[in-house]
C-alpha positions in Angstrom: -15.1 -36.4 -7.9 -17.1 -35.3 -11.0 -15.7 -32.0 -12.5 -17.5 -28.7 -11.5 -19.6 -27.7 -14.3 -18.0 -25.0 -16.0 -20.1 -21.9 -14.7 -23.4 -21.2 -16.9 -23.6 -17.4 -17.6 -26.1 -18.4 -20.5 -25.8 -18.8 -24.1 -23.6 -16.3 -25.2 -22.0 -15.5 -29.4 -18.9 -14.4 -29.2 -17.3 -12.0 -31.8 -15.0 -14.1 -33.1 -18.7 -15.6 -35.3 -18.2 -13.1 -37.5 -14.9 -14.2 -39.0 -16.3 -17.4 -39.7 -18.4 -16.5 -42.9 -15.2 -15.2 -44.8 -13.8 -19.0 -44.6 -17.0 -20.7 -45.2 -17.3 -20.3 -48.6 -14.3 -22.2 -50.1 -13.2 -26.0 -49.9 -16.6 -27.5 -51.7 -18.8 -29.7 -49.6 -16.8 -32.5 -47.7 -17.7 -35.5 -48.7 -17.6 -38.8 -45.4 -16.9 -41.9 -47.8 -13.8 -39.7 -49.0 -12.2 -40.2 -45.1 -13.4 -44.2 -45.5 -11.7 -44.2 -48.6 -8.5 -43.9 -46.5 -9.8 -46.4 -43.5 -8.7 -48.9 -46.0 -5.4 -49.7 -43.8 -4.2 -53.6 -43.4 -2.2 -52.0 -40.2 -5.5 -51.9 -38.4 -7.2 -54.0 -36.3 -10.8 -54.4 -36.2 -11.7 -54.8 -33.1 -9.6 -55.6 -29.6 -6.2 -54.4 -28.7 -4.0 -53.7 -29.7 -5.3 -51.2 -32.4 -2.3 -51.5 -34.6 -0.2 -54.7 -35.6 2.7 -52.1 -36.1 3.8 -49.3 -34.0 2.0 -46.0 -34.9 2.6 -42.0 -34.4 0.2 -39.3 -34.8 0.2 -35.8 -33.9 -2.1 -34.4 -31.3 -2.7 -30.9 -30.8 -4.2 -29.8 -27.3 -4.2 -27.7 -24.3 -2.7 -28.0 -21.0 -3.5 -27.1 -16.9 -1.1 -25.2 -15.4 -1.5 -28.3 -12.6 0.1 -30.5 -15.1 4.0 -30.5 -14.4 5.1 -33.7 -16.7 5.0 -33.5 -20.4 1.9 -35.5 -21.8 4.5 -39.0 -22.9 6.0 -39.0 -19.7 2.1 -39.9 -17.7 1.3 -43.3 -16.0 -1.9 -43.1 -18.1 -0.4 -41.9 -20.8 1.7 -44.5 -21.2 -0.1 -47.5 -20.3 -2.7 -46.6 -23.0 0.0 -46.4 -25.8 1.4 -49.6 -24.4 -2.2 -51.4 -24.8 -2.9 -49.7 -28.3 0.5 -49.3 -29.8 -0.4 -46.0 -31.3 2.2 -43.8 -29.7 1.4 -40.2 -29.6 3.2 -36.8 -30.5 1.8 -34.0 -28.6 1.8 -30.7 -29.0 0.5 -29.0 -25.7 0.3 -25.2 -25.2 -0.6 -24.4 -21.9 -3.8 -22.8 -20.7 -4.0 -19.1 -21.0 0.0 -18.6 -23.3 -1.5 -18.1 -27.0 -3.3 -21.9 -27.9 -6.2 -19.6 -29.9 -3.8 -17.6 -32.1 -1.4 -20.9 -32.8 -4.4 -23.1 -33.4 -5.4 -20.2 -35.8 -2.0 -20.5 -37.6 -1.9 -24.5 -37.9 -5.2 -23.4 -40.3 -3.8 -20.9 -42.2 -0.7 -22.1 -42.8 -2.1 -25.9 -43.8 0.6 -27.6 -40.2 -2.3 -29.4 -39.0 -1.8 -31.8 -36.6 -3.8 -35.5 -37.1 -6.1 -34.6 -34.1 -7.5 -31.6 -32.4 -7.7 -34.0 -29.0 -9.4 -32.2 -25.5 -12.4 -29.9 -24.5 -10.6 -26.5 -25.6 -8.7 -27.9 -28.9 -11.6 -26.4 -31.3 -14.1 -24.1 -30.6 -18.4 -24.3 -32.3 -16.7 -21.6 -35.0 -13.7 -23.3 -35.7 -15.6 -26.8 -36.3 -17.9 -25.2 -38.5 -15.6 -22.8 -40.5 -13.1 -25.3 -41.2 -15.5 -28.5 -41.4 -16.8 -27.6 -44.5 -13.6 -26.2 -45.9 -12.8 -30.1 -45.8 -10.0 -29.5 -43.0 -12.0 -31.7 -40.5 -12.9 -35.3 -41.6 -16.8 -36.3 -41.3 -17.2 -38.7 -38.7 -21.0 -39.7 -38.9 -20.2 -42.7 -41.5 -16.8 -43.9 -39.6 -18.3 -44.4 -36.3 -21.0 -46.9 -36.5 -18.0 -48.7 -38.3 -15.1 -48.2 -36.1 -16.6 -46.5 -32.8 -18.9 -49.4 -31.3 -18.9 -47.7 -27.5 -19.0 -43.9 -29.1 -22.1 -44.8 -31.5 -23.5 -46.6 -28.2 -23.1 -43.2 -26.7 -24.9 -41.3 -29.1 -27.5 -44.0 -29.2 -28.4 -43.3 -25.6 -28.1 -40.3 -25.7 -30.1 -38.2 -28.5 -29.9 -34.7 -27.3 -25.5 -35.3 -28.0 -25.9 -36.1 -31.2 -27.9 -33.4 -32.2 -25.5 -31.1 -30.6 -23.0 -32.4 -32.6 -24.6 -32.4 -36.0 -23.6 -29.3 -37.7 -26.1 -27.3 -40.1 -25.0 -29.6 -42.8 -25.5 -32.2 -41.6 -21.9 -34.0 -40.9 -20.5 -34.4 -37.7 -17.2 -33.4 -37.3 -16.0 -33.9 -34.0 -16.5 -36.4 -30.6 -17.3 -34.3 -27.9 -16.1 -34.1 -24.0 -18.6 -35.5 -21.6 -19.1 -35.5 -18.1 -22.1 -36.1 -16.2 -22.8 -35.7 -12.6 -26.4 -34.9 -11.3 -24.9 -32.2 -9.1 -25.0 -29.9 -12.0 -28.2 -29.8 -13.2 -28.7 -27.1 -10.0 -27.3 -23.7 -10.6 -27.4 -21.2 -8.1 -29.2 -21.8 -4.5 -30.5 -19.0 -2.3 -29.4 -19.7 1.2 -31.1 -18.4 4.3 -29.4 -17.4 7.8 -31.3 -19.7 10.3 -29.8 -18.8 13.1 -31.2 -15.1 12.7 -34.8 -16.7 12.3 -34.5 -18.7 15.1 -33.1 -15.7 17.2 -36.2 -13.8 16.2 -38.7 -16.3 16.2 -39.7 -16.2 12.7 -40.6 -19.4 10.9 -38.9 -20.3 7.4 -40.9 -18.0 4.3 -42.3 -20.2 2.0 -44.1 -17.3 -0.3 -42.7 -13.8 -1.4 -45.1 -12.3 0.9 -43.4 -13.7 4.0 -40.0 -13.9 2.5 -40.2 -9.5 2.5 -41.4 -9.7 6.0 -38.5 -12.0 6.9 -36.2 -9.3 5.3 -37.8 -6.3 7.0 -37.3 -8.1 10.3 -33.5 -8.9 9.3 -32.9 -5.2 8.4 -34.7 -3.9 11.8 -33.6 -6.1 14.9 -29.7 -6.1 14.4 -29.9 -10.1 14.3 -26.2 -10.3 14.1 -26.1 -8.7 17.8 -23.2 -6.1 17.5 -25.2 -3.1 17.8 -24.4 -2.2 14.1 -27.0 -1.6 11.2 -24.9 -3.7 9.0 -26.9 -6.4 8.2 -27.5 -7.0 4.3 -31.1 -8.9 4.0 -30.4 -10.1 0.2 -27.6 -10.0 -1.6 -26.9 -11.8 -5.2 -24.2 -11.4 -7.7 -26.1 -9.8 -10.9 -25.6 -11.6 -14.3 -23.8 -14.8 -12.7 -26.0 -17.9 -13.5 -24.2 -19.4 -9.8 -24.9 -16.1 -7.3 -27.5 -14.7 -9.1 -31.2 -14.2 -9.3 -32.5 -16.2 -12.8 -34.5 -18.8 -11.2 -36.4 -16.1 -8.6 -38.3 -14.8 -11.0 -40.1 -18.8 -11.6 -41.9 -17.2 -8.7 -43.8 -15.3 -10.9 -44.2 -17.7 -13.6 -41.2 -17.0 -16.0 -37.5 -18.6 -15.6 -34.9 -16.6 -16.3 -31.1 -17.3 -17.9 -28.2 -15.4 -19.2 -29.6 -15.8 -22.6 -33.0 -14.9 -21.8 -34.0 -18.0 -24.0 -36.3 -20.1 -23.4 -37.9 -23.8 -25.1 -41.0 -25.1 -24.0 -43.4 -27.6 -26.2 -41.2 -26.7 -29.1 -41.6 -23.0 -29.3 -38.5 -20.6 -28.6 -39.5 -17.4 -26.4 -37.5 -14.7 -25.0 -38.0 -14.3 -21.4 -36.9 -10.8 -21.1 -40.3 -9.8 -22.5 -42.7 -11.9 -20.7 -45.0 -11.1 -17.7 -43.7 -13.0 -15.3 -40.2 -11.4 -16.0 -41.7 -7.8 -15.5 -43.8 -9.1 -12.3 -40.5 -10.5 -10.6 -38.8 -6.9 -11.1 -41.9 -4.9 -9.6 -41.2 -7.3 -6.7 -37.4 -6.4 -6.4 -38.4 -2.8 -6.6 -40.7 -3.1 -3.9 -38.0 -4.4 -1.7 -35.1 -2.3 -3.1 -37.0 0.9 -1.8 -37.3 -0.5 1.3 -33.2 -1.5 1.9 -34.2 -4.6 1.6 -31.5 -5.8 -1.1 -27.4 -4.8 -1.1 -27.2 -1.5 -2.8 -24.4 -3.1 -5.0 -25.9 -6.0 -6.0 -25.6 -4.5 -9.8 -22.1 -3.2 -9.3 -20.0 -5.0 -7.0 -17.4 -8.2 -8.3 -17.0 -11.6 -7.1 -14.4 -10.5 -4.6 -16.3 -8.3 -3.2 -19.5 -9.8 -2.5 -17.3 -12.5 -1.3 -15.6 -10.2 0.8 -18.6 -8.4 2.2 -20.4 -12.6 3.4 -17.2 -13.4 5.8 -16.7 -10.1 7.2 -15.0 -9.7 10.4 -17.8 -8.8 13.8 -20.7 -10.8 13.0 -22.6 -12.3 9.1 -24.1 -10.1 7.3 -25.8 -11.8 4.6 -29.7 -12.1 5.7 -30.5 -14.3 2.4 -27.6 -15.0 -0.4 -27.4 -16.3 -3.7 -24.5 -18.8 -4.0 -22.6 -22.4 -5.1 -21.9 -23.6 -1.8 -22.2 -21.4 1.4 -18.2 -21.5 2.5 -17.8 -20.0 -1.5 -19.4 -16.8 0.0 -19.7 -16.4 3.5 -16.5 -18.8 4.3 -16.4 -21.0 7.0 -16.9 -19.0 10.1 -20.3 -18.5 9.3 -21.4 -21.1 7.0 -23.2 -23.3 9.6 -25.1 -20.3 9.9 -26.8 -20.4 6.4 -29.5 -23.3 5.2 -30.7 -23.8 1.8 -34.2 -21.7 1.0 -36.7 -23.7 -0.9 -38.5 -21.6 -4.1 -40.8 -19.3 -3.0 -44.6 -19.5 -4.0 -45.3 -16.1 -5.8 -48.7 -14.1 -6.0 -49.8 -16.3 -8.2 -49.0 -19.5 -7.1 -46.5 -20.1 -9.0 -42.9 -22.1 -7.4 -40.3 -22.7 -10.3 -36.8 -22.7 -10.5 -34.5 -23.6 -13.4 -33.1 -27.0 -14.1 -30.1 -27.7 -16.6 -28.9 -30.2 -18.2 -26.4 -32.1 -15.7 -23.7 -32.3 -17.8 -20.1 -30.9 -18.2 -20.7 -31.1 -22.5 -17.5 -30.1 -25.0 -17.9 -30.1 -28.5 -13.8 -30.0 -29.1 -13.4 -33.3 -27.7 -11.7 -35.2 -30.7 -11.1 -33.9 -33.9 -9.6 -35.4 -37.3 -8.2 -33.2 -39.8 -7.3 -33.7 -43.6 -3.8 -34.1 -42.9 -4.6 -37.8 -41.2 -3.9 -40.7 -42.8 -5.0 -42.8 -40.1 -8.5 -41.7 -39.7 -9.8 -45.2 -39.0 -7.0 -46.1 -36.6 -7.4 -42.4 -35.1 -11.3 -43.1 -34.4 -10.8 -46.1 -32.6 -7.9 -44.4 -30.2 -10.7 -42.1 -29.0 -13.6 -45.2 -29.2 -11.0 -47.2 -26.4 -10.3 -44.3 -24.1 -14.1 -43.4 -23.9 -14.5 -47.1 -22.4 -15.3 -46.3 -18.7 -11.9 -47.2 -16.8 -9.9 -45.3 -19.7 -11.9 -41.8 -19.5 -12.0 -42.1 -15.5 -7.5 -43.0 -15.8 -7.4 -39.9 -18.4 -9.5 -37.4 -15.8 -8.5 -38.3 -12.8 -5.1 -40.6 -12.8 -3.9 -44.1 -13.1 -5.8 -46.9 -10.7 -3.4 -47.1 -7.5 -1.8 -44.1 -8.1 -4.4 -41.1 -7.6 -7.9 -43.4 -8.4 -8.5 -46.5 -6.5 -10.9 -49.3 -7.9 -12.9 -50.9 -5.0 -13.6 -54.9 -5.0 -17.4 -53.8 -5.4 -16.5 -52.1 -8.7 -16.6 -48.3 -7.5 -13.8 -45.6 -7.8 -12.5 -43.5 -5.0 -9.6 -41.2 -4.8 -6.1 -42.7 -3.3 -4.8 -40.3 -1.0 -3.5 -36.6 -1.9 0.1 -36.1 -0.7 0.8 -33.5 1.8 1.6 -30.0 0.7 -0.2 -31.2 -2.7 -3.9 -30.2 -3.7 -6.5 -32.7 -5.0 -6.0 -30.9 -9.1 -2.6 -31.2 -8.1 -2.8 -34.9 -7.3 -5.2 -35.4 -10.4 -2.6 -33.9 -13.2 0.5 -35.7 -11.8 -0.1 -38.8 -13.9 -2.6 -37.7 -16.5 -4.0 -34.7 -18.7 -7.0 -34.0 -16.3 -9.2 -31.9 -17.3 -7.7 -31.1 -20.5 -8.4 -34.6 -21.5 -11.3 -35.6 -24.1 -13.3 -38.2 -21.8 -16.8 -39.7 -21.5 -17.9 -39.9 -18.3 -21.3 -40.8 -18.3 -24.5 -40.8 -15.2 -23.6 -44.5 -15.0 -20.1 -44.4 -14.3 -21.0 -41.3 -11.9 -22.5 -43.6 -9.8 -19.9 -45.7 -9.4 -17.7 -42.8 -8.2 -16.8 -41.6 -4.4 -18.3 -38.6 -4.0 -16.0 -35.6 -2.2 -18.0 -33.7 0.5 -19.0 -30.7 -2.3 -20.7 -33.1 -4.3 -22.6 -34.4 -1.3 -23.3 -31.1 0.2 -24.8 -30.2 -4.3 -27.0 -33.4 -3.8 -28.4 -32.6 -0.5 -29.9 -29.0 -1.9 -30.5 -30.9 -5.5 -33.1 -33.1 -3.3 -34.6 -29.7 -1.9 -35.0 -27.6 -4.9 -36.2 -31.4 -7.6 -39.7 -30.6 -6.7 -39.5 -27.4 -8.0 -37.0 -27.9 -10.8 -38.5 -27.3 -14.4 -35.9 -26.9 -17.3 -36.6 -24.6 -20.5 -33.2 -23.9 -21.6 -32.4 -23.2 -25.3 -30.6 -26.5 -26.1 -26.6 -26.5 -26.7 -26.9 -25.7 -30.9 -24.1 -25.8 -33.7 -25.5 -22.7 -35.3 -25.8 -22.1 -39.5 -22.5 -20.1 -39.9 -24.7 -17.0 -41.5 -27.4 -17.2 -39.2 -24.9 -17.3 -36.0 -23.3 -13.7 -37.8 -26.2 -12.4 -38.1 -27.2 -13.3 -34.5 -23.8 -12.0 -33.2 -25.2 -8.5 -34.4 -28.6 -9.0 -32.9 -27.7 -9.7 -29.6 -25.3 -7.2 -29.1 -27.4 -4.3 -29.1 -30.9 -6.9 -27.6 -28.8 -8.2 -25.0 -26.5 -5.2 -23.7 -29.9 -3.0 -23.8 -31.9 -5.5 -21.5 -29.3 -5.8 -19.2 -29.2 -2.0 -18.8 -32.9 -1.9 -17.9 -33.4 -5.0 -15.4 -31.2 -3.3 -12.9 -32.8 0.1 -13.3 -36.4 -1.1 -12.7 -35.0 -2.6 -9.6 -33.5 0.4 -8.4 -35.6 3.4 -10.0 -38.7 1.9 -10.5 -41.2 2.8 -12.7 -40.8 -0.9 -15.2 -45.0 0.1 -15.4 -45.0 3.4 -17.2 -41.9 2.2 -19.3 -42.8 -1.5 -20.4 -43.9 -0.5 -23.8 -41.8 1.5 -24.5 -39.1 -1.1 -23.6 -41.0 -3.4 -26.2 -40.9 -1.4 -29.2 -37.0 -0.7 -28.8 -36.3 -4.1 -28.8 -38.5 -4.7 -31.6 -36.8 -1.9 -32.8 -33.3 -3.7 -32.4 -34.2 -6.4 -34.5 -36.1 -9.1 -31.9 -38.3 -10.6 -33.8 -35.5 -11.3 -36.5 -33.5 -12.6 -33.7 -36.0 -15.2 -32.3 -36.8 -15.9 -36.2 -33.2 -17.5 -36.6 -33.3 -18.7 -32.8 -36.6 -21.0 -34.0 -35.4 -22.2 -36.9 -32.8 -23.4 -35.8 -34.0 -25.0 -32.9 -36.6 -26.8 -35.3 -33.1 -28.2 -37.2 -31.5 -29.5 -33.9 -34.7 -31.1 -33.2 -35.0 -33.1 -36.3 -32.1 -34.7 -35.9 -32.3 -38.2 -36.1 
């Protein structure tokens, strides 16, 4: 029932950084006790419900699915939740994917701001800290240990959100979406076709010197039986942090990402230039030359490596990198496939990465200068982040789509026929476009759908193994993120030329330094410089 993580292809800056220095500059320093000033409102109720005496409307800005067919006023949750806080709401909903960016963009320029920026993709890091210190985004740091009991609980539990929040100077100027579910903190999982090693008598690798000799015998003895030579020993989807190949390399001592970041014991690294990175591609090499991995492993799309797992005649895939098996080799051949534990390298070394298990928005809930109900505003968002109101909000009305059981769980009322589960979800309540707090203890309260089982089951294989040294989820300093949008371009497009073509040309020996002093070259050490510093902020936050 928890929502899917959204898919981890590493920490990435995206171009639209740069435009934020050209709007820092103006709007002086916002100041929190200037938003308290106008908390001052005899309207408001301190604590309980309703939230108002009187009848109140503000103006919401968001996003929409494209499963949600009801305008947001016209939801069971919806309405129930302005009935018990008598703060009617005003929305103004773009649908996913029809132009939100560029209108958000012109509520700024133009000075139309809504009251609230309200769900995961209302604001972007760059907008909160462009337009934060402009003074178009009210502080919130002082305002919630005030009004925001169950949020300041939150972030009292929770450290590492609050320092994600915190921007560079220090205010925080949004409540972010939160969704937990263990399930997540396992990326991709490398899945093995038992019935080919049982029909060839070979026992399960556990070390990358078997695990080649496992392959070899895959590519030689036509396990599939159709008298082909089609079968594919490895196959992975290059650069995708859910089919790829990050984690192998904790074989050798190093774990990969999409950002080639890496924190451990306070000190940033970049894993792309580390042994254990170089050792790993040797290894791939070794078995490239041999057939032993897909010749388009670099090249091919989602659909295709897709395509290629449920092919018609017989599976394939010898060993593939995946989500869930029926994802890639579909349900013809899935029983087929078992999860492959981490191999123990040459050195004995048996890693593989671990993330942070948590579905994490900063654009939950934002209030802007145009608000004159901050204090009223803040507790709105404090009441539907109580457990019952975020779970209503995500995935329906209790005894509509969600069920309550008498032992205090949740589980899903049945989905209609001819109607899908997201379906289902949106037909009462914003879904997943919904700002919600959904927390490891409410998780375990919740049913959980046969994917979720299926995540746990090769969660409980791969713990042992699990190590994480992820670059944290930062607000970056508006100059220092510009400057690192130029860095990586060049560091990050260069590395992810060469990776692929050690693995297929070889030669990663007689070119290593060389492939040290370009990217020292590029700028590297300026790059992990910023990456440092910044971390050190993040970490100081108290």
């Amino acid at each position: 029932m928890t929502m899917k993580r959204i898919a981890r292809s590493g920490f990435a800056l995206t171009a639209a950084a740069a435009v934020l220095i050209a709007g820092c500059s103006g709007g002086g320093e916002p100041k929190a006790n200037d938003a308290a000033d106008k908390t001052k409102d005899g309207n408001v109720n301190a604590t309980g419900l309703p939230i108002v005496k009187e009848p109140l409307t503000l103006k919401f800005a968001t996003t929409k699915s494209a499963q949600q067919k009801k305008p947001h006023e016209e939801m069971e949750a919806v309405k129930a939740f302005e009935a018990q806080t008598n703060i009617r709401i005003q929305w103004d909903a773009t649908a996913q994917g029809q132009g939100y960016p560029e209108k958000k963009n012109l509520m700024f320029a133009g000075g139309d701001l809504p009251d609230v920026f309200f769900g995961p993709e209302s604001l972007r890091d760059d907008d909160l800290l462009r337009y934060g210190p402009q003074g178009l985004l009210v502080p919130l740091e002082t305002l919630i240990p005030k009004y925001a009991p169950r949020i300041q609980e939150i972030l009292d539990n929770n450290p590492s959100i609050k320092k994600s929040i915190t921007a560079p100077d220090g205010h925080i100027y949004s409540i972010p979406t939160i969704v937990d579910g263990m399930e997540s903190a396992l990326g991709e999982v490398w899945f093995i076709n038992k019935t080919w090693l049982d029909k060839l008598n070979l026992q399960m690798p556990t070390t990358t010197e078997q695990f080649e000799q496992v392959l070899k015998a895959f590519k030689d003895n036509d396990p599939n039986g159709n008298g082909k030579a089609d079968e594919i020993p490895l196959s992975f989807l290059y650069g995708n942090a859910l089919n790829g190949i990050y984690s192998f390399s904790g074989s050798f001592g190093t774990l990969d990402n999409g950002s080639h970041l890496s924190a451990i014991d306070g000190k940033v690294t970049f894993t792309a230039v580390q042994q254990g990175f170089k050792e790993s591609i040797a290894y791939l090499n070794r078995l490239y030359k041999q057939g032993l991995i897909d010749q388009e492993a670099f090249t091919h799309d989602r659909n295709v490596y897709f395509a290629k797992g449920r092919s018609k005649g017989g599976a394939v895939y010898g060993v593939f990198s995946g989500f869930h098996t029926p994802n890639v080799v579909g349900t013809e051949y899935e029983k087929q496939y078992v999860p492959l534990p981490p191999l123990k390298g040459p050195g004995g070394q048996q890693m593989w990465n671990e993330y942070e298990p948590r579905y994490f928005a900063r654009g939950g809930f934002a209030i802007t200068s145009a608000n004159k109900h901050p204090e009223a505003s803040l507790r709105w968002i404090d009441e539907l982040y109580k457990e019952k109101n975020s779970l209503q909000w995500s995935y329906g009305p209790i005894g509509v789509t969600l069920k309550e059981n008498a032992d205090g769980t949740y589980g899903n009322m049945p989905t209609p026929s001819g109607m899908s589960y997201d379906e289902f979800r949106h037909s009462e309540a914003p879904g997943n476009t919904s700002a919600a707090a959904i927390l490891m203890d409410t998780v375990a309260k919740m049913e959980k759908n046969d994917n979720v089982k299926k995540r746990l089951e090769y969660l409980a294989i791969y713990k042992p193994f699990m190590k994480n040294t992820a670059y944290p989820n930062i607000l970056f300093d508006p100059k220092d993120m510009e400057r690192l949008t130029v860095l990586q371009t060049d560091i990050m497009t260069y590395v992810t030329q060469m990776q692929p073509k050690w693995v297929i040309d070889g030669n990663i020996e007689g070119e290593w330094n060389d492939y040290l002093k370009k990217l020292d070259q590029m700028g590297l050490k300026e790059m992990m410089t910023i990456y440092q510093s910044n971390y050190d902020r993040y970490q100081s936050v108290k």
